[in-house]
ROZAZA-841512 format. One record per residue (C-alpha): x, y, z; residue in one letter. Coordinates in steps of 0.5 Angstrom, whole numbers, padded with zeros to 4 digits, always signed. Layout:
<recs>
XYZA/...
</recs>
This chain:
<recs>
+0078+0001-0219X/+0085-0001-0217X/+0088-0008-0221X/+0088-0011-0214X/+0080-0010-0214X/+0079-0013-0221X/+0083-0019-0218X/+0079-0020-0212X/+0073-0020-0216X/+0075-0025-0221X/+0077-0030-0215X/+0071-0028-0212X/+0067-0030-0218X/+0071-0036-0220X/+0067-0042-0215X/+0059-0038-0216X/+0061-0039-0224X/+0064-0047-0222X/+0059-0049-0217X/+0052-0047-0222X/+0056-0050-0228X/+0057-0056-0223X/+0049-0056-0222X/+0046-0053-0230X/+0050-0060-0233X/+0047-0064-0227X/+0040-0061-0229X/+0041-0063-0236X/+0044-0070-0235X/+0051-0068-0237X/+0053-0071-0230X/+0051-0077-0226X/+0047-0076-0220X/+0050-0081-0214X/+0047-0088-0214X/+0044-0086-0206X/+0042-0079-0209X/+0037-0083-0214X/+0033-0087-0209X/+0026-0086-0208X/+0019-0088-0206X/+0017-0092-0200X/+0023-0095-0195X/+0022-0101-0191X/+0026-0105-0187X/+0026-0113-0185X/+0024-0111-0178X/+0019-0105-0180X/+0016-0107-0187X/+0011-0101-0191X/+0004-0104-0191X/+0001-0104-0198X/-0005-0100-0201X/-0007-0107-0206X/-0011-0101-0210X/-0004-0096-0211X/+0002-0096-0216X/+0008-0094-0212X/+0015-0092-0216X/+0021-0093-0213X/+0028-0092-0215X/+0033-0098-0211X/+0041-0095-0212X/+0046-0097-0208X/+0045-0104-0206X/+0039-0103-0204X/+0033-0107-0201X/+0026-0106-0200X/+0021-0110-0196X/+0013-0109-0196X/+0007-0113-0194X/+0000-0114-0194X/-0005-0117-0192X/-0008-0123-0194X/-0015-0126-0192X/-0016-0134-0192X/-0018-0136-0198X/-0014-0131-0203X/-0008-0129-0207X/-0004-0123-0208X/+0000-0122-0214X/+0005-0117-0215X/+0006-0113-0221X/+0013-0111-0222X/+0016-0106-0229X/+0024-0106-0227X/+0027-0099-0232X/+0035-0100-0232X/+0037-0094-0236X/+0044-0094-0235X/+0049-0095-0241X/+0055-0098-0238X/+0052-0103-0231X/+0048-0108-0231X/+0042-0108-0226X/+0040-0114-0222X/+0033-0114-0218X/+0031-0120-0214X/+0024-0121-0212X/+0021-0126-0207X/+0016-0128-0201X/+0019-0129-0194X/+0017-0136-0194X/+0013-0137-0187X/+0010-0143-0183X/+0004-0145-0186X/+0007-0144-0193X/+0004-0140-0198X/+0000-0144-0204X/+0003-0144-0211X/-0001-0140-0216X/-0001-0143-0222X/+0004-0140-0228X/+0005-0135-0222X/+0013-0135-0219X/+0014-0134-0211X/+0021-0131-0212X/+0025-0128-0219X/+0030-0125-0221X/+0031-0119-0226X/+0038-0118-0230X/+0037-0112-0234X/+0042-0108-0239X/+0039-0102-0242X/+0032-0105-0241X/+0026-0105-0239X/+0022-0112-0237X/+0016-0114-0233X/+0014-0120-0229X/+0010-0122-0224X/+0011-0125-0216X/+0005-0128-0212X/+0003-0132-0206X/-0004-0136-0205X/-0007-0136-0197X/-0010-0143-0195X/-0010-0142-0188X/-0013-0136-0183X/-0011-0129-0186X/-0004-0127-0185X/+0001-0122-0187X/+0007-0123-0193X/+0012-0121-0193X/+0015-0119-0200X/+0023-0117-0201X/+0026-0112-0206X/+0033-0112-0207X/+0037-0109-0213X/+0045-0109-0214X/+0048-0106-0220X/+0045-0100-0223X/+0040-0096-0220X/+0034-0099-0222X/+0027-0096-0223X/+0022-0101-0221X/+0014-0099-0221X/+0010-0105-0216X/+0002-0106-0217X/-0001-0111-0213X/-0008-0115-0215X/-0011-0119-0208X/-0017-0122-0211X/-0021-0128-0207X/-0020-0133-0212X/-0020-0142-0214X/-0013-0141-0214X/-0014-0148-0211X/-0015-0152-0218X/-0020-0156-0220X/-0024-0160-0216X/-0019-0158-0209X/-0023-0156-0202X/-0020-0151-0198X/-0017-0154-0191X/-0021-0152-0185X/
</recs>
């Protein structure tokens, strides 16, 4: 074989061996993946939120200024609590995620010790917390919207609906 053909199959060579390092140190973590490539789990819309199952956990991963909106029914008379593991594994930014109910007409009831809105401010950590709304009026849907800034973070959502004396002691439901 004459040098010439050494070199062209050197130069031939070269981009496979560049291109399956590139992708054997993404596999073993050495390079970050782009904030969009990270996103995962259901992708809801103001105009087209995803419809919750009460009884499902869903993971998602929110990156690039990312915001979700989900919702569910709620019959007359009871509650929806979220629960939400928020998982910031990245060591240099911090992540932000913001959670809360749309806040329609009627209002949502309070739930005792129970937020409507949060906000989660995460280094390199994991915090949970929870959200949640209560029905007085006729069944209707909430409307929950996620947004993260930062970091991309993993967040894991859980509800609990339950038909409960949310109302307190010695309260009676409107009619």
């Amino acid at each position: 074989m004459n040098p010439r053909s050494w070199i062209f199959l050197f130069l031939a060579a070269v981009p496979l061996f560049l291109a399956s390092c590139a992708e054997m140190a993404k596999e073993m973590g050495e390079e970050k993946p782009a904030d969009l490539e990270m996103r995962s789990g259901p992708v809801g819309t103001p105009a087209n939120p995803v419809t919750l199952d009460a009884f499902k956990k869903y993971p998602l991963v929110l990156a690039g200024e990312d915001c979700r909106y989900f919702m569910l029914k709620v019959p007359s008379q009871w509650y929806w609590k979220v629960f939400l593991t928020v998982d910031n594994r990245d060591f240099e930014r911090q992540g932000r995620l913001t959670a809360d109910f749309a806040r329609p007409q009627p209002p949502w009831a309070k739930l005792p010790n129970v937020d409507m809105a949060k906000i989660f401010i995460l280094h390199r950590e994991g915090v949970q917390g929870v959200v949640g709304v209560g029905n007085k009026d006729e069944p209707r849907y909430a409307l929950l919207r996620l947004c993260q800034e930062g970091a991309p973070l993993k967040v894991t959502l859980q509800s609990e609906v339950f038909s409960g004396d949310f109302l307190g002691p010695g309260k009676k439901p409107r009619k």
